[in-house]
C-alpha positions as CSV (number, residue, x, y, z in Angstrom):
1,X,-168.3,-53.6,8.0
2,X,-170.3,-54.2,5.0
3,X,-169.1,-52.2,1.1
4,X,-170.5,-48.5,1.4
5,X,-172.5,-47.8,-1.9
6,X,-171.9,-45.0,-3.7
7,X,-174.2,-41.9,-2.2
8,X,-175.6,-41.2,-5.6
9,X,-176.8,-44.7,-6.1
10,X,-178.4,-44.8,-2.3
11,X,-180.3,-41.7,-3.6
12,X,-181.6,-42.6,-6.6
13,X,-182.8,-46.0,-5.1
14,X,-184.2,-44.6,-2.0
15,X,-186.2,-42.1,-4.0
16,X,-187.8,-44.6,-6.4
17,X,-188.5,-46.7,-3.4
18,X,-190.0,-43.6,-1.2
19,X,-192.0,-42.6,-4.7
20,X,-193.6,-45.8,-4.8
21,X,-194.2,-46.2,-1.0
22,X,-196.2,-42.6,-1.1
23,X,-197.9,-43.8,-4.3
24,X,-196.5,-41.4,-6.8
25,X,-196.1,-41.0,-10.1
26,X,-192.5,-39.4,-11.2
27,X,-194.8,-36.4,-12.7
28,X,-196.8,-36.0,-9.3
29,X,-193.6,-36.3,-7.2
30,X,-192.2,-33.7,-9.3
31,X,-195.3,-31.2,-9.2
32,X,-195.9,-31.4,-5.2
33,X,-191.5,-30.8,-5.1
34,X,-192.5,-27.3,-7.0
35,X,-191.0,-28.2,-10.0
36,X,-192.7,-27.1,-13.3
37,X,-195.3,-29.3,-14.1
38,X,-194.2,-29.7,-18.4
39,X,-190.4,-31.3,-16.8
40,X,-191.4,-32.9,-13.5
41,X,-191.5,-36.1,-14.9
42,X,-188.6,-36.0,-16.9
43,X,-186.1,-34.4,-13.8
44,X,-187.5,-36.8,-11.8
45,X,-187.3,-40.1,-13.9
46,X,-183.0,-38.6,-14.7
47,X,-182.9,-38.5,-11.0
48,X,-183.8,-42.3,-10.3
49,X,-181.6,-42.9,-13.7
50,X,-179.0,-41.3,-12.0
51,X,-178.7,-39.1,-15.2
52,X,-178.7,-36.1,-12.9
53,X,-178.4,-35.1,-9.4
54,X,-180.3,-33.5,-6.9
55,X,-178.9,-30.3,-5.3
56,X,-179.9,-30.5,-1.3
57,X,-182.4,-27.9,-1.7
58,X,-184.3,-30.3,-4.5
59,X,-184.1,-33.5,-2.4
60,X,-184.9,-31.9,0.6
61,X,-188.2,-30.6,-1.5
62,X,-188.5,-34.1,-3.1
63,X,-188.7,-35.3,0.9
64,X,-191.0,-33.4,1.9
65,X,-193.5,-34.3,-1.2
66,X,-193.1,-37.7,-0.3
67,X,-192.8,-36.9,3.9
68,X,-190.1,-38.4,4.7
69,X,-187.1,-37.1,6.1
70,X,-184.2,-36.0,4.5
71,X,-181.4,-38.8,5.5
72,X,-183.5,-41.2,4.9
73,X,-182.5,-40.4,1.3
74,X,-179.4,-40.6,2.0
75,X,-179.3,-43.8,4.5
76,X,-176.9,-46.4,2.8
77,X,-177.7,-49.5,5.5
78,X,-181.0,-50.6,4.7
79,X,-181.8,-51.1,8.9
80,X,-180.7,-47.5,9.3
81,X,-183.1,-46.6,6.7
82,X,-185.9,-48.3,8.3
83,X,-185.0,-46.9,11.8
84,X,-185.2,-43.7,10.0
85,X,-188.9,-43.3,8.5
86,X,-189.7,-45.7,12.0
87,X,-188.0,-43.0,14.5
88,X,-189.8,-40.0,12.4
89,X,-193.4,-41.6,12.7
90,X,-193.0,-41.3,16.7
91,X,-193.6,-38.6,18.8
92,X,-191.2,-36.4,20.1
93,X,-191.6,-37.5,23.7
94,X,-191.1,-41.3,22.4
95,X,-188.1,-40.1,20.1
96,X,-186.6,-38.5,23.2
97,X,-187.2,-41.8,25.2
98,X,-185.8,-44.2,22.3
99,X,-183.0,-42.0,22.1
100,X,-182.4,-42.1,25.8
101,X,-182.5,-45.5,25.8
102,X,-180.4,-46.4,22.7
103,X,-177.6,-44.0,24.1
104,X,-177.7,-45.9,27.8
105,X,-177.0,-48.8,26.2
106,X,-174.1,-47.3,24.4
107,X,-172.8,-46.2,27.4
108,X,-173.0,-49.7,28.7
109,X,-171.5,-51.6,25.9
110,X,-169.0,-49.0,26.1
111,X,-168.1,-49.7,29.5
112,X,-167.8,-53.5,29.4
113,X,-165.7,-53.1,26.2
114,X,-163.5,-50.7,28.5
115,X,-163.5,-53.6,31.5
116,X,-162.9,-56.4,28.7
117,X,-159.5,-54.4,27.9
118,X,-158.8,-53.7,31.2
119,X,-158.3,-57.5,31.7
């Protein structure tokens, strides 16, 4: 299993990287997260600095302005990320139906590796 970075350093990345994604500037992140508009810039350029952190409250806000959801923020594998903003994009019918079929095949590995032991 791959080094874990630390969570503050995930954030800090991921938010730079979802700012620039949603075309942002620090200042306009910070305005459409309801901060006040004469700091917004400056809270959010110590929050990709890592100078500050984010209470959960802020980042969930900071998510929001930038929609995407909350763990992806958070996500320290870079595929988990990805399935993250992919699985929010779908529908909740398809998100039901990937779900279904990620957790059969769970249950399937999950069997064989029980049989494997077995033997």
């Amino acid at each position: 299993m791959p080094r874990l970075l630390d969570p503050r350093t995930v954030f800090r990345n991921r938010l730079k990287q979802a700012r620039q994604a949603a075309g942002l500037s620090q200042k306009q992140l910070g305005i459409r997260a309801e901060m006040d508009p004469f700091v917004a810039s400056t809270r959010i350029n110590r929050y990709e600095k890592g100078i500050h952190e984010a209470d959960l409250h802020t980042a969930a806000r900071l998510a929001r302005a930038m929609d995407v959801p909350l763990p992806y923020l958070y996500a320290q594998d870079e595929r988990l990320a990805r399935m993250i903003l992919s699985f929010a994009k779908l529908t909740r019918i398809e998100q039901d139906v990937l779900v279904q079929e990620i957790e059969s095949r769970c249950a399937e590995r999950s069997k064989r590796d029980s049989e494997q032991k077995r033997r």
